[in-house]
C-alpha positions in Angstrom: 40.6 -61.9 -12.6 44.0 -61.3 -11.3 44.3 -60.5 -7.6 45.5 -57.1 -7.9 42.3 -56.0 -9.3 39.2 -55.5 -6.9 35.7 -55.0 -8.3 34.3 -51.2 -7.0 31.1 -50.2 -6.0 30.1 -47.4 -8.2 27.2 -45.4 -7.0 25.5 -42.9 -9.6 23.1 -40.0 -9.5 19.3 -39.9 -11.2 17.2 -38.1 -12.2 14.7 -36.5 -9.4 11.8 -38.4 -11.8 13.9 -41.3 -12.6 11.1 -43.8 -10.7 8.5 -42.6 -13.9 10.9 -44.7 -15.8 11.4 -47.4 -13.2 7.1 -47.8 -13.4 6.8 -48.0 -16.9 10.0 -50.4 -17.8 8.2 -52.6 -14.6 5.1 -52.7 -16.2 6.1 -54.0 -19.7 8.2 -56.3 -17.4 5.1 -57.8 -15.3 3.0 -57.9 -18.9 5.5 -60.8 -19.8 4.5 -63.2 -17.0 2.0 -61.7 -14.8 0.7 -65.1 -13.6 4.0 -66.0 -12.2 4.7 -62.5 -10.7 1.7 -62.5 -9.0 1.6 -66.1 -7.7 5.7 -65.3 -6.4 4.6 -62.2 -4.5 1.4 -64.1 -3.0 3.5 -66.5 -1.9 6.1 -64.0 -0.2 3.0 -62.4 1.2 2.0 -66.2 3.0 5.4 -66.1 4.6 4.9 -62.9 5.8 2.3 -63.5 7.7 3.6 -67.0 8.8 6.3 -65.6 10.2 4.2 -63.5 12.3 3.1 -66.3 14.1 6.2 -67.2 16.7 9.3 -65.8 17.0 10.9 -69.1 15.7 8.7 -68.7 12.3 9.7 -65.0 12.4 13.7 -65.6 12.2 12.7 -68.6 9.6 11.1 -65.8 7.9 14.0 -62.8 8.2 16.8 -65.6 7.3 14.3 -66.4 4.0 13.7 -62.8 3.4 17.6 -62.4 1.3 17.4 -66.0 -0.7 13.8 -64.8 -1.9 14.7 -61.1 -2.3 17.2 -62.2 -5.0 15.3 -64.5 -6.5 12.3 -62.0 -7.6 15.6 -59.8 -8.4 17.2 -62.7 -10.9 13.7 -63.0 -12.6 13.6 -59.6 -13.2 17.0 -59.7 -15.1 16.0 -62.9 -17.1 12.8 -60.9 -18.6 15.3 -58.2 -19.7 17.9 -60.6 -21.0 14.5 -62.4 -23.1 14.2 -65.4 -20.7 11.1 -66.9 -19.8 10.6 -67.2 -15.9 8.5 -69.9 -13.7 7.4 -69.7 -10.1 10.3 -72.0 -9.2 12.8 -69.1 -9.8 11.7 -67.8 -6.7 13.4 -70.4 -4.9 16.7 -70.7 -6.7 19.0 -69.0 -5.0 18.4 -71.0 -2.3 20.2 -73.4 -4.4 23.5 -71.6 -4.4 26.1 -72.1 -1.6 28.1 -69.0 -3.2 25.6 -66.4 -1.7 24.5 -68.5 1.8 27.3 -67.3 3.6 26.7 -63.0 2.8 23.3 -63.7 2.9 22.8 -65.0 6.2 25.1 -62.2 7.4 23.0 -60.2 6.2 19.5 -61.5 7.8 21.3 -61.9 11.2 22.6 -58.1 10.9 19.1 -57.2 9.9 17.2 -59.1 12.2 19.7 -57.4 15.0 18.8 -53.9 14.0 15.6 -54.3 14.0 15.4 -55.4 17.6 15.7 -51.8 19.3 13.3 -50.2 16.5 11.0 -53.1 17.4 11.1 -52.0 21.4 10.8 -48.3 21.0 7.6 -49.6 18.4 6.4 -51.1 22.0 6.7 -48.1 24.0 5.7 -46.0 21.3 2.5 -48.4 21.4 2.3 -48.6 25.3 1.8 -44.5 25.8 -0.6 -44.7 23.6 -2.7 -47.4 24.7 -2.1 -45.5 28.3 -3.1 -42.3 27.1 -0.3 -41.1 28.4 1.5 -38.0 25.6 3.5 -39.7 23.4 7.2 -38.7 24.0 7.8 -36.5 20.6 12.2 -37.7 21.3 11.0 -40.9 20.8 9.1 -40.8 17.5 12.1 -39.3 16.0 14.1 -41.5 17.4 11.5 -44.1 15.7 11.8 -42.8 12.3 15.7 -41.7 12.2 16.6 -45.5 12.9 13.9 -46.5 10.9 14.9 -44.7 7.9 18.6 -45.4 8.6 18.2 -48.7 8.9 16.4 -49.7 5.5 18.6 -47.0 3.9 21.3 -49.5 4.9 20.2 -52.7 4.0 17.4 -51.3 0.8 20.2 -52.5 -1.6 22.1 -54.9 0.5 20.5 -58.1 -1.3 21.2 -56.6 -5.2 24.4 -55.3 -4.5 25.9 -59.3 -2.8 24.1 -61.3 -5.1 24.9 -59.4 -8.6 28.1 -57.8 -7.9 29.5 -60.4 -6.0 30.6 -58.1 -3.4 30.8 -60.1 0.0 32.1 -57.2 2.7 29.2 -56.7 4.8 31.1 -53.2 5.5 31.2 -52.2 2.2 27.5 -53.4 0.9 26.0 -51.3 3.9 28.2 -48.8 2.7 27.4 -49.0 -0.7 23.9 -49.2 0.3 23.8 -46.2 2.1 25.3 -44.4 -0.4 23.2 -44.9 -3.4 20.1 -43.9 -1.1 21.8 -40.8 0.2 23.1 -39.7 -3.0 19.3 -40.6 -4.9 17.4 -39.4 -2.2 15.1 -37.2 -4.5 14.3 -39.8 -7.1 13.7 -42.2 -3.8 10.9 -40.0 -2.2 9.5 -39.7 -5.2 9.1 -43.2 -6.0 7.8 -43.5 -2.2 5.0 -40.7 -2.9 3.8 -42.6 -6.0 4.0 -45.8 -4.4 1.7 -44.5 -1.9 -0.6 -43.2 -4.7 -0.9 -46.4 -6.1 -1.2 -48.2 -2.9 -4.4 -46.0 -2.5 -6.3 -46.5 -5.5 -6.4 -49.9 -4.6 -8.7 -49.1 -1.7 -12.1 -49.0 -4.1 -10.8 -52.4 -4.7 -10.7 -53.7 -1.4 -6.9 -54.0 -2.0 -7.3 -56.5 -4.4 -5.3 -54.4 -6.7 -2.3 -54.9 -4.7 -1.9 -57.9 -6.6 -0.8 -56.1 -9.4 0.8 -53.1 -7.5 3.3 -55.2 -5.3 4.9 -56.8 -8.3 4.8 -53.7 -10.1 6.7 -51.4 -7.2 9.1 -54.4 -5.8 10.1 -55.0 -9.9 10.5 -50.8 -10.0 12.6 -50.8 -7.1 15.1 -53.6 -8.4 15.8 -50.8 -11.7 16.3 -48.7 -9.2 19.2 -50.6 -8.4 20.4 -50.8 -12.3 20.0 -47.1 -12.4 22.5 -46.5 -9.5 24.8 -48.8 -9.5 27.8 -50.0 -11.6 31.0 -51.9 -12.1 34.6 -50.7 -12.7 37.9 -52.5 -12.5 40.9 -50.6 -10.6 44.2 -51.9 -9.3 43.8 -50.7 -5.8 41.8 -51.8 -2.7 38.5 -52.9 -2.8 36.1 -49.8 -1.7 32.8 -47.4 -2.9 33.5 -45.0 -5.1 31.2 -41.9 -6.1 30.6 -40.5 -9.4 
């Protein structure tokens, strides 16, 4: 591509019931290899809780959290394009120096914002355990930074790894963006997530072993739903349509 031309974020609207869609295309997507989808997402689930052992296993575990991310996303993409997928997919992208650099950038920035969420998560916890009144300022203080910050990193992964973008500026950005501007279809999907999170409970949550696949591959067509690519002759930025 010549140099004058710089790839632009596109963010697009959906429907308010777009995630109906997102839940049935992920289903007939996890029907074509639910073995490996379910063996990748116990294993994501083992470093999970591994890295809730120490803080040195829990940075081991944020700076893993992008390389994995993508590759549950690229497995996705090779069941649409026909492909068949393995469990090793999971691992590739660790594979590929092109994305270790935004990547990482992207775990330390994450990993940083969720320091202050994680003290006011201790106070929070503290007047509780006190039985003191929990201050109300600080529970909205809680869930503003909460929401803000996933907002800004919910497509951070998709957008560096398959649009090649690699301005940290402009992923958040763009990331922000395409939450703000699908907010409706977003709660949505949240409120049946929850639904389906709950009728695992007869189950024991043995049925999250079919609904974590299901919601992380429905989230990812979120992604394919909202975003797109456009060539322009000007500076790199997000654009809105």
């Amino acid at each position: 591509m010549d140099k004058q031309f710089r790839v632009k974020l596109i963010v697009r609207r959906a429907a308010a019931l777009a995630s109906l869609g997102w839940l049935k295309q992920s289903w007939h997507i996890f029907l074509q290899a639910p073995l490996v989808w379910v063996l990748m997402f116990i294993s994501l689930g083992a470093i999970a809780l591994f890295s809730q052992l120490h803080p040195f296993t829990a940075v081991i575990g944020i700076l893993l959290n992008p390389f994995l991310t993508a590759g549950v996303y690229k497995s996705v993409v090779a069941v649409q394009q026909k492909q068949s997928i393995s469990y090793s997919d999971l691992f590739k992208p660790l594979q590929e120096i092109g994305c270790r650099a935004i990547f990482m950038r992207i775990a330390a920035l994450n990993m940083l914002a969720s320091i202050p969420l994680s003290s006011l998560a201790m106070t929070l916890l503290e007047q509780h355990q006190a039985e003191q009144p929990v201050s109300a300022g600080l529970v909205l203080l809680f869930v503003a930074g909460y929401i803000l910050g996933w907002m800004v990193f919910a497509y951070a992964v998709a957008i560096a790894y398959f649009l090649r973008e690699r301005s940290i500026v402009a992923i958040m950005q763009a990331s922000f963006i395409a939450c703000w501007r699908n907010i409706t279809p977003l709660v949505v999907f949240g409120l049946l997530s929850l639904l389906l999170i709950m009728l695992t409970m007869p189950t024991m949550f043995i049925g999250l072993l079919l609904v974590v696949p299901l919601l992380n591959i429905a989230f990812f067509l979120s992604f394919n739903e909202f975003f797109a690519l456009q060539v322009k002759p000007t500076d790199e930025a997000v654009l809105e349509v």
